[in-house]
KOLTOR-87405 format. One line per field, with one value per residue: residue number from 1; x, y, z of N, C-alpha, C in turn. Coordinates in nm, 3 decimals. Layout:
N
k <- NUM | ...
n.px <- X | ...
n.py <- Y | ...
n.pz <- Z | ...
ca.px <- X | ...
ca.py <- Y | ...
ca.pz <- Z | ...
c.px <- X | ...
c.py <- Y | ...
c.pz <- Z | ...
//
This chain:
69
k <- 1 | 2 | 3 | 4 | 5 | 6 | 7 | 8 | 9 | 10 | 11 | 12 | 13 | 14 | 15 | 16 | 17 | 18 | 19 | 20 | 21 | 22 | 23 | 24 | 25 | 26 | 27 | 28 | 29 | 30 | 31 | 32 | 33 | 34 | 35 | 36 | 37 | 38 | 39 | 40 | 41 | 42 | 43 | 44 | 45 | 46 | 47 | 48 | 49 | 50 | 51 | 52 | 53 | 54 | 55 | 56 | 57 | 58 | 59 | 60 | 61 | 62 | 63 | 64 | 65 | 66 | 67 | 68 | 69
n.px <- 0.085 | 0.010 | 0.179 | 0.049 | -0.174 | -0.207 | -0.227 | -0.452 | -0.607 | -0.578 | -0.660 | -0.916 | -0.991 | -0.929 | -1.150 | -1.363 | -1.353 | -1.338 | -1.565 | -1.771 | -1.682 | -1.844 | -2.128 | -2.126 | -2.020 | -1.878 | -1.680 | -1.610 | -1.578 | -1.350 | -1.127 | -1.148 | -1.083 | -0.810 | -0.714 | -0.763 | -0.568 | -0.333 | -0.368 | -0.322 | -0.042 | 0.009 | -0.025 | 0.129 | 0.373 | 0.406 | 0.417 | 0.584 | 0.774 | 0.877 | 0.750 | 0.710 | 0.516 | 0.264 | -0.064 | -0.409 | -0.682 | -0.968 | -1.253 | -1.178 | -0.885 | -0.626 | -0.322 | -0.043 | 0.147 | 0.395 | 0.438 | 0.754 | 0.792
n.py <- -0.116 | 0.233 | 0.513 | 0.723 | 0.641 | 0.443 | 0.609 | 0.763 | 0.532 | 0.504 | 0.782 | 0.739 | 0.494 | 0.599 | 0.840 | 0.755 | 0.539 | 0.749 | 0.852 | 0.672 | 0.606 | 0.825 | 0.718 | 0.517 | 0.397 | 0.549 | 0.429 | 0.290 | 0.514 | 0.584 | 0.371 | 0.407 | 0.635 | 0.662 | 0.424 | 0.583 | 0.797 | 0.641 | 0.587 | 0.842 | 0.847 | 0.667 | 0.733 | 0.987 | 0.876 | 0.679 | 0.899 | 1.007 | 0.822 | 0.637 | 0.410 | 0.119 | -0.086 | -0.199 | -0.275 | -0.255 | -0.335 | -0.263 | -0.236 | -0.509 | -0.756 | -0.625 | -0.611 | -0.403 | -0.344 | -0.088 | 0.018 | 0.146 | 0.471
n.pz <- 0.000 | -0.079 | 0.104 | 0.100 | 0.057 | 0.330 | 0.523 | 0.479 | 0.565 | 0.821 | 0.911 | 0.851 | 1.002 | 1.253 | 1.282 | 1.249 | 1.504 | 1.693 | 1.681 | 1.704 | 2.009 | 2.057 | 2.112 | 2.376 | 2.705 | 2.943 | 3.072 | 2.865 | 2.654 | 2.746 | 2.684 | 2.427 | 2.349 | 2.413 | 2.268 | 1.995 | 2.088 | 2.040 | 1.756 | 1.679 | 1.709 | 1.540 | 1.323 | 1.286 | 1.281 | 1.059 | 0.899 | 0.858 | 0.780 | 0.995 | 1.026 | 0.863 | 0.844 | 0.956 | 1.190 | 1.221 | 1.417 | 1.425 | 1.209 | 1.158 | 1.157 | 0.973 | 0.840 | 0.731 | 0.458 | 0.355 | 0.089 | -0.114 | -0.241
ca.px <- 0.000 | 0.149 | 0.192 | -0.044 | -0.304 | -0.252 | -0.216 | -0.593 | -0.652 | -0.516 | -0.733 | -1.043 | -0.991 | -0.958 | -1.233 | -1.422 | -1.348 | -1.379 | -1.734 | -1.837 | -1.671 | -1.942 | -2.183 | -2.059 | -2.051 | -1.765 | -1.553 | -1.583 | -1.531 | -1.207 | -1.031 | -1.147 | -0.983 | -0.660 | -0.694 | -0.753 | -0.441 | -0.263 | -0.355 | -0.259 | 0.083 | 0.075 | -0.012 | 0.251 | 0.521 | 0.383 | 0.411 | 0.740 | 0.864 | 0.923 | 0.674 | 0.631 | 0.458 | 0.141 | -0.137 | -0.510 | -0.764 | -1.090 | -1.340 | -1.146 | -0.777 | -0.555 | -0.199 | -0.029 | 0.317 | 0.384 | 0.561 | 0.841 | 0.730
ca.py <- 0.000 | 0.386 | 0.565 | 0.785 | 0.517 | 0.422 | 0.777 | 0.763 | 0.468 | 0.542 | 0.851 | 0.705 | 0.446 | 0.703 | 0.901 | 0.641 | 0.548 | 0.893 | 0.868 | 0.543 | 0.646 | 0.928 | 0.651 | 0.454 | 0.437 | 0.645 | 0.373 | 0.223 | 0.580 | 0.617 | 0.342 | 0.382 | 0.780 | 0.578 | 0.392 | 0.665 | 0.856 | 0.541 | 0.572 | 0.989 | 0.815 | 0.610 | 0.865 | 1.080 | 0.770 | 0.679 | 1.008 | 1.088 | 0.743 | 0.558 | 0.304 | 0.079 | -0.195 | -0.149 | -0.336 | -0.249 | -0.416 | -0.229 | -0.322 | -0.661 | -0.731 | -0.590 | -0.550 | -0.317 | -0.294 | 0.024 | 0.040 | 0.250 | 0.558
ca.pz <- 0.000 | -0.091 | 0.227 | 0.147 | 0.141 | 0.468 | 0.658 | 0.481 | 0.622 | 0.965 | 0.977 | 0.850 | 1.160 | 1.379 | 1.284 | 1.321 | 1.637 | 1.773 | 1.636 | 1.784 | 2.178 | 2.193 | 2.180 | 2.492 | 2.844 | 2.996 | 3.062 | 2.707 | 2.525 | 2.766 | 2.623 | 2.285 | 2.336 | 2.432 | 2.100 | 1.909 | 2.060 | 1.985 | 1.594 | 1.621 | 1.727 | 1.443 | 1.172 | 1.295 | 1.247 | 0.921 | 0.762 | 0.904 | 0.773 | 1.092 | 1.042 | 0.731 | 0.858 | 1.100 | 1.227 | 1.293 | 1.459 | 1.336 | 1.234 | 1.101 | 1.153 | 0.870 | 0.807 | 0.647 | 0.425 | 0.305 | 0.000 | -0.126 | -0.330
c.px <- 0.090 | 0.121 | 0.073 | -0.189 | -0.324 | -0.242 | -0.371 | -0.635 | -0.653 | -0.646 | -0.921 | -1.108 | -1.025 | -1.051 | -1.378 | -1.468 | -1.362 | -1.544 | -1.796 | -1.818 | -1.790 | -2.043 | -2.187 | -2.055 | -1.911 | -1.632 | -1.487 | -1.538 | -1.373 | -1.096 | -1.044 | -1.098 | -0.879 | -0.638 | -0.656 | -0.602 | -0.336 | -0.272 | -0.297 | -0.114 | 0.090 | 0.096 | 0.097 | 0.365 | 0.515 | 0.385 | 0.553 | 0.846 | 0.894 | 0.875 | 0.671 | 0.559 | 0.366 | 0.021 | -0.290 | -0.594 | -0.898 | -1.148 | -1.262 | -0.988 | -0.730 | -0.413 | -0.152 | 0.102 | 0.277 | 0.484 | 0.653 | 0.764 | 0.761
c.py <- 0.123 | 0.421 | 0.668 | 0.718 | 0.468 | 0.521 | 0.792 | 0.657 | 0.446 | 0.622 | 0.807 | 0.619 | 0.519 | 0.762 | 0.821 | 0.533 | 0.649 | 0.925 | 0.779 | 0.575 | 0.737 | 0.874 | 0.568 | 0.483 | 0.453 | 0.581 | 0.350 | 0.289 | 0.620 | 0.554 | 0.352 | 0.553 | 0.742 | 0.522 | 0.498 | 0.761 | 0.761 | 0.566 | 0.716 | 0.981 | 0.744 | 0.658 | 0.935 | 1.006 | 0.775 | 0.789 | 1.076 | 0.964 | 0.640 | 0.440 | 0.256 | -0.023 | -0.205 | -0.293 | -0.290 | -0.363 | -0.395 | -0.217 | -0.461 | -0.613 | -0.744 | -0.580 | -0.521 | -0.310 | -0.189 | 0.020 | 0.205 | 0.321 | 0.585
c.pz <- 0.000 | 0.055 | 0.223 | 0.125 | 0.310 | 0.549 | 0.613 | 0.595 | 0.809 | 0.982 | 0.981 | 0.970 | 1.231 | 1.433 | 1.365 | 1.431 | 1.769 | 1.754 | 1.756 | 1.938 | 2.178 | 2.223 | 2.303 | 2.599 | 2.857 | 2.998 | 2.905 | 2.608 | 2.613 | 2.672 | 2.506 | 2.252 | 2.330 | 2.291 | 1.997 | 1.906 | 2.013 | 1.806 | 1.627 | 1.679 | 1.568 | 1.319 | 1.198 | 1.229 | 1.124 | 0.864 | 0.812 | 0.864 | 0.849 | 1.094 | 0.888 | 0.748 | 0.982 | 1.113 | 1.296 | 1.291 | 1.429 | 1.223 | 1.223 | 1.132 | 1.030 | 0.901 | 0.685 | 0.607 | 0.385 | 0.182 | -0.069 | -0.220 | -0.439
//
């Protein structure tokens, strides 16, 4: 996948998960805030290079190469 496929795909996660916590009970949208800062760690890596090879868990587990540009 290009890199800038998955910095989409990162944020679309994210978003997505920032959606779904405001449904939830307090505890449930805490850790799913924790998640989410977890992906605005991983977008940062991935677009700075650091990361080429990731792993989400939402909805379905995926992994991700990143290929060279």
């Amino acid at each position: 996948m290009s890199r800038r496929s998955a910095i989409t795909l990162i944020v679309r996660s994210r978003n997505a998960l920032l959606a779904d916590a405001e449904e939830r009970m307090p505890a449930d949208a805490e850790r799913m805030h924790a998640a989410a800062a977890d992906l605005t760690q991983l977008l940062l890596d991935v677009r700075a290079g650091r990361v080429n090879t990731f792993e989400l868990n939402n909805p379905a587990r995926i992994r991700v190469f990143i290929s060279a540009d």
